[in-house]
N, CA, C and O atoms as a DFTB+ gen file, in Angstrom:
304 C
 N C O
     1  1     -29.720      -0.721     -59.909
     2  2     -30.851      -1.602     -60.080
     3  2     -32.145      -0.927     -59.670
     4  3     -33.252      -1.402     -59.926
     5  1     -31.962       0.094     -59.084
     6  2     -33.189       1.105     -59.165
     7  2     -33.925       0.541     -57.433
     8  3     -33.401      -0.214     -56.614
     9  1     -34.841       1.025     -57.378
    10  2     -35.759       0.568     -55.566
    11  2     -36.087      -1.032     -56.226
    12  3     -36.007      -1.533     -57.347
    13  1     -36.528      -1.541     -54.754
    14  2     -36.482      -2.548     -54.855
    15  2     -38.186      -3.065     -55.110
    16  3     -38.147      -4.101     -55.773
    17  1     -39.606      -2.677     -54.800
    18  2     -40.449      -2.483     -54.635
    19  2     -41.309      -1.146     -55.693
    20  3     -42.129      -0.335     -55.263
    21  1     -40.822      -1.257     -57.093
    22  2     -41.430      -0.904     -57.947
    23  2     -43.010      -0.561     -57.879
    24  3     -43.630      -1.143     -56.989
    25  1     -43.834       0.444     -58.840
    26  2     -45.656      -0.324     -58.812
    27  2     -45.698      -1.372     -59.724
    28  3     -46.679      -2.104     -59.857
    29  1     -44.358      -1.498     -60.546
    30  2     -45.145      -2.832     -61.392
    31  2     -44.727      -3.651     -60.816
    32  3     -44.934      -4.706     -61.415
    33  1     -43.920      -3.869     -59.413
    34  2     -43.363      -5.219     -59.365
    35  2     -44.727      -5.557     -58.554
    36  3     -45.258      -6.631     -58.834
    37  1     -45.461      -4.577     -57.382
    38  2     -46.995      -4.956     -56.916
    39  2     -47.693      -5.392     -57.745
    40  3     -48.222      -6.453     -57.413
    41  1     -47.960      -5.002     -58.793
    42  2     -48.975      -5.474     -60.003
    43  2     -48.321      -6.864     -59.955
    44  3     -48.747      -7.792     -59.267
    45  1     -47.170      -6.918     -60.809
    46  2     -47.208      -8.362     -61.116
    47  2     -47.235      -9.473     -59.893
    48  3     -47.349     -10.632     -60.291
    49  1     -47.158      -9.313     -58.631
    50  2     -47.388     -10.152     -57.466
    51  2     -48.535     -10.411     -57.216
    52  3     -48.779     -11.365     -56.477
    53  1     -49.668      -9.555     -57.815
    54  2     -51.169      -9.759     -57.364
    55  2     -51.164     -10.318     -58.352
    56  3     -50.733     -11.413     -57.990
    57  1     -51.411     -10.423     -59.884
    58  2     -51.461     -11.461     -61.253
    59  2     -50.932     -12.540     -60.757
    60  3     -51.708     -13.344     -60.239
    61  1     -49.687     -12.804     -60.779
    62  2     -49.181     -14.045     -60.008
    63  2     -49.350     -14.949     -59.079
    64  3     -49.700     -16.120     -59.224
    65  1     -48.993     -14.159     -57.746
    66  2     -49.830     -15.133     -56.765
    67  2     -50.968     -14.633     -56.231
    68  3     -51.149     -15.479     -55.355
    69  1     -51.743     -13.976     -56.137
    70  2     -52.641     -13.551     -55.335
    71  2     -54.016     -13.846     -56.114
    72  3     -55.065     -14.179     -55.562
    73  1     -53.786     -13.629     -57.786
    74  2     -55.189     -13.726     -58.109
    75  2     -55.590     -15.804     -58.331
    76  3     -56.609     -16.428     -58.034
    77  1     -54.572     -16.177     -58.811
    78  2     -54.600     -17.659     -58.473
    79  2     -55.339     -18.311     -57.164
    80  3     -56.125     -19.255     -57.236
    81  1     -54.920     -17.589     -55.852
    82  2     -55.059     -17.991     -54.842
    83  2     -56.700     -17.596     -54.490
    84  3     -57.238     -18.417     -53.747
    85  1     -57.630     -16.353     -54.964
    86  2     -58.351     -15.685     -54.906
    87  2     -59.713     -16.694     -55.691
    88  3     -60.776     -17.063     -55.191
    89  1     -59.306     -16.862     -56.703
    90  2     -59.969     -17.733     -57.467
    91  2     -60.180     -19.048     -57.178
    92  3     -61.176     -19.735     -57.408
    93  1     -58.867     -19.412     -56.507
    94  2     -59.663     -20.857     -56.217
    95  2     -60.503     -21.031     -54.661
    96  3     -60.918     -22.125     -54.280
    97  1     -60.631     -19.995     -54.015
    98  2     -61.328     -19.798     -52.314
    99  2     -62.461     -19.210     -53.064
   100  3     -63.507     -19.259     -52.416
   101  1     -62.624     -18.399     -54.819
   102  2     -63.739     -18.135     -54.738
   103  2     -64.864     -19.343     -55.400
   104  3     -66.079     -19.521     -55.324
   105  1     -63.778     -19.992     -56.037
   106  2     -64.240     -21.460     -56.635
   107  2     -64.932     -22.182     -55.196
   108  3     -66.043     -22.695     -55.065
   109  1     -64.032     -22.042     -54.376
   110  2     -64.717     -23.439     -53.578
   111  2     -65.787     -22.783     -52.224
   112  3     -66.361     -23.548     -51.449
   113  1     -65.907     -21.272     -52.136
   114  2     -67.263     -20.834     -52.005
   115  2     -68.485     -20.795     -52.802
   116  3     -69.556     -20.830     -52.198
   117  1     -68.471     -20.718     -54.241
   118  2     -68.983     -21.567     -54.959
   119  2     -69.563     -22.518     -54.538
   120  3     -70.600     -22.568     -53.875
   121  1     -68.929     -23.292     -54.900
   122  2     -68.889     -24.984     -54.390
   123  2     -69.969     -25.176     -53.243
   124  3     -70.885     -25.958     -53.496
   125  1     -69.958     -24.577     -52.071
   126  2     -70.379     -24.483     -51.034
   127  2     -72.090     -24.229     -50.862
   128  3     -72.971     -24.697     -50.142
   129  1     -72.014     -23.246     -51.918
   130  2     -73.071     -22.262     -52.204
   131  2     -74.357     -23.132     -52.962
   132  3     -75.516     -23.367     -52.620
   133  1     -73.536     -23.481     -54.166
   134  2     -74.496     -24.786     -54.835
   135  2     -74.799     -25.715     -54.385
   136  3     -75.412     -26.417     -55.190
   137  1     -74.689     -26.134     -53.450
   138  2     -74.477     -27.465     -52.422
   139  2     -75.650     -27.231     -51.592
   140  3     -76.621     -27.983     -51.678
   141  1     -75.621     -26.048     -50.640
   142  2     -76.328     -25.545     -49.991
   143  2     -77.497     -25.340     -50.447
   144  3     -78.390     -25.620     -49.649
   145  1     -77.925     -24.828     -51.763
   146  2     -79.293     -24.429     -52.253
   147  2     -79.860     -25.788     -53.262
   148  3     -80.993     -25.831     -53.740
   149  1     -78.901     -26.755     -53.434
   150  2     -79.391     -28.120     -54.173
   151  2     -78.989     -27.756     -55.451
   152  3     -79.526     -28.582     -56.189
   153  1     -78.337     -26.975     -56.127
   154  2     -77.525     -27.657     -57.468
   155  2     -76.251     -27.861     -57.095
   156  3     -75.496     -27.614     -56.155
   157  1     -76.263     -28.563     -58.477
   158  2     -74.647     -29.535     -58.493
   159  2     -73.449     -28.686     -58.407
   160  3     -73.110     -27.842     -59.237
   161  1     -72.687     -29.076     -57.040
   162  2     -71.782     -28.087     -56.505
   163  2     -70.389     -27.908     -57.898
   164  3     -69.267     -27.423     -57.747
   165  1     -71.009     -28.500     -59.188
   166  2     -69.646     -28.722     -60.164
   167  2     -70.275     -27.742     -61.051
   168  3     -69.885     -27.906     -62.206
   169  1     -71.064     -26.834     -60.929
   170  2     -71.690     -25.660     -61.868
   171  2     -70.323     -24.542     -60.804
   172  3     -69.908     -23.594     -61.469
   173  1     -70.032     -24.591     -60.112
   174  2     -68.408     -23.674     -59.077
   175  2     -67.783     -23.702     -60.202
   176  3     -67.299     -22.665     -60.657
   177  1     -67.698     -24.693     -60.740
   178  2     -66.239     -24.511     -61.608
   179  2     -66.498     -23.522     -62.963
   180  3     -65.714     -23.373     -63.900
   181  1     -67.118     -23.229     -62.882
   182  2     -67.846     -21.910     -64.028
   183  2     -67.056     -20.919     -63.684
   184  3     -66.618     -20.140     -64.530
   185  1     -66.742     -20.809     -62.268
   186  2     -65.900     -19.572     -61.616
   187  2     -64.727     -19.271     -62.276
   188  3     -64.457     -18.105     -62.562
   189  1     -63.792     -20.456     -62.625
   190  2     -62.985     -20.697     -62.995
   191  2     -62.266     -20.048     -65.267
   192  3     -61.194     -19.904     -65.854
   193  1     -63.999     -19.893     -65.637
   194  2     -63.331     -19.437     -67.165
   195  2     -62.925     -18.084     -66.696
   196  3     -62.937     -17.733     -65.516
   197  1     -62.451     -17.122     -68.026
   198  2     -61.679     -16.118     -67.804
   199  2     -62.816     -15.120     -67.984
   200  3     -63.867     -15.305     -68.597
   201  1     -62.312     -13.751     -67.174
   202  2     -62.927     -12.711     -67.712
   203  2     -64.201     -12.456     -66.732
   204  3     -64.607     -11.298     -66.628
   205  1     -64.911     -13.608     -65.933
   206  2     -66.101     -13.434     -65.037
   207  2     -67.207     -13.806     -66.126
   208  3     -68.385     -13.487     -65.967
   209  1     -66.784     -14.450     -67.156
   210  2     -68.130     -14.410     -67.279
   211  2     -69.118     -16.080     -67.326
   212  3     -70.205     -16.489     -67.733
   213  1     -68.007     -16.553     -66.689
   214  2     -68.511     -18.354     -65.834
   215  2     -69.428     -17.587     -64.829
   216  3     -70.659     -17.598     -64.864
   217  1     -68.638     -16.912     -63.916
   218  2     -69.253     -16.452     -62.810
   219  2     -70.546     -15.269     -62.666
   220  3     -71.401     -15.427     -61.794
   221  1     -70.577     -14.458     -63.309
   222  2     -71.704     -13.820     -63.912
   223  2     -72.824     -14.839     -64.195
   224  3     -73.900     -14.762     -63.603
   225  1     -72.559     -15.804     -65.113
   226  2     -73.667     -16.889     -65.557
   227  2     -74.043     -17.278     -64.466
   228  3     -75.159     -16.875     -64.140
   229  1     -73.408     -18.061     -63.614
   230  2     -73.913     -18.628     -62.201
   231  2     -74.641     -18.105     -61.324
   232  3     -75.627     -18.704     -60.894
   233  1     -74.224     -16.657     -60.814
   234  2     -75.080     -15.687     -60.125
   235  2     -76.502     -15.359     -60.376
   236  3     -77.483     -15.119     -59.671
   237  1     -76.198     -15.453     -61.899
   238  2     -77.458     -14.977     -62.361
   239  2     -78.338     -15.936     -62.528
   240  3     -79.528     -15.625     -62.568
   241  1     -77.814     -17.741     -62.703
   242  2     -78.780     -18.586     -62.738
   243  2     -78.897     -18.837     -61.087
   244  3     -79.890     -19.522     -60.838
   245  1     -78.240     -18.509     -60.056
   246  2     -78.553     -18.610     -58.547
   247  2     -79.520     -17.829     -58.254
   248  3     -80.273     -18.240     -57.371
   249  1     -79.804     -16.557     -58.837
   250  2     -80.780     -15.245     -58.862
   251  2     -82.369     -15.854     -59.067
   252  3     -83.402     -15.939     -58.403
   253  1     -81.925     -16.179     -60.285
   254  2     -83.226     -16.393     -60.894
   255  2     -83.571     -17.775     -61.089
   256  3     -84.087     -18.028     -62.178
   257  1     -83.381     -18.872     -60.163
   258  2     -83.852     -20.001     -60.596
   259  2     -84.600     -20.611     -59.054
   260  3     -84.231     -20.243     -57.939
   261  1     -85.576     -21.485     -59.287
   262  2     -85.960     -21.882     -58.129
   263  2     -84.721     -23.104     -57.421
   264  3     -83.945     -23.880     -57.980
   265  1     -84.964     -22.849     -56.151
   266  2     -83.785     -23.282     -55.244
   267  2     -84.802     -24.985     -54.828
   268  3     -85.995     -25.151     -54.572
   269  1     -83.875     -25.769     -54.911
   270  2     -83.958     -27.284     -54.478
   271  2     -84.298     -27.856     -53.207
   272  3     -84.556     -29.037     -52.972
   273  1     -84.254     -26.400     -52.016
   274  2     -84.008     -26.596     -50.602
   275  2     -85.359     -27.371     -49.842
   276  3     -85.293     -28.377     -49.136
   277  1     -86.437     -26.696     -50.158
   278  2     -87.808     -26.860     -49.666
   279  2     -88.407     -25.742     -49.003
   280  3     -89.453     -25.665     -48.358
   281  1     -87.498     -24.855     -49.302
   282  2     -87.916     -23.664     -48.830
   283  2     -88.022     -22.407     -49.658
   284  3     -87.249     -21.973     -50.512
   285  1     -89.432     -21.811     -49.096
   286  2     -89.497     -20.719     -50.335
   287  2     -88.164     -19.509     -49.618
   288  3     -87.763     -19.649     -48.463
   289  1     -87.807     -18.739     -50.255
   290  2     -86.958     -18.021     -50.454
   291  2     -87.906     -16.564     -49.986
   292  3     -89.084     -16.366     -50.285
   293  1     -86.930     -15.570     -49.106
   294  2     -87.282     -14.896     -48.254
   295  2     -87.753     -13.379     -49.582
   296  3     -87.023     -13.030     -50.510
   297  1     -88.809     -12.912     -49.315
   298  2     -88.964     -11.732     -50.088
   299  2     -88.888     -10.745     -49.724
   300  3     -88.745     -10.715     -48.502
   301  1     -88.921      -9.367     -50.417
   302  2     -88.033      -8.296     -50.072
   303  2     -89.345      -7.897     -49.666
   304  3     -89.519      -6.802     -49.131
């Protein structure tokens, strides 16, 4: 039956359980994040399409959009 601890059997344990688990702690930092700066903490779930590119969108509208807080935002 060959070793027991293959590299593909690592691969397929991170696909399986690890990236599931990864995604949804990064979903609900998200969550956290939008909440915190005043948009709707349900723009997180963007995190969630495939590929990054929910999450790409979000970053980039967190980047570049004015924040809800009352506070201007610190400059470089």
């Amino acid at each position: 039956m060959g070793d027991l601890l293959q590299p593909w059997h690592l691969i397929l344990l991170f696909c399986v359980f690890m990236y599931p688990i990864l995604k949804v702690a990064g979903t609900i930092a998200l969550w956290l994040i939008c909440k915190r700066v005043g948009f709707n903490p349900a723009l997180s779930l963007l995190n969630l399409v495939p590929f990054g590119i929910g999450t790409v969108g979000l970053l980039l509208a967190l980047a570049f959009s004015d924040w809800k807080t009352g506070r201007a935002p610190e400059t470089w």
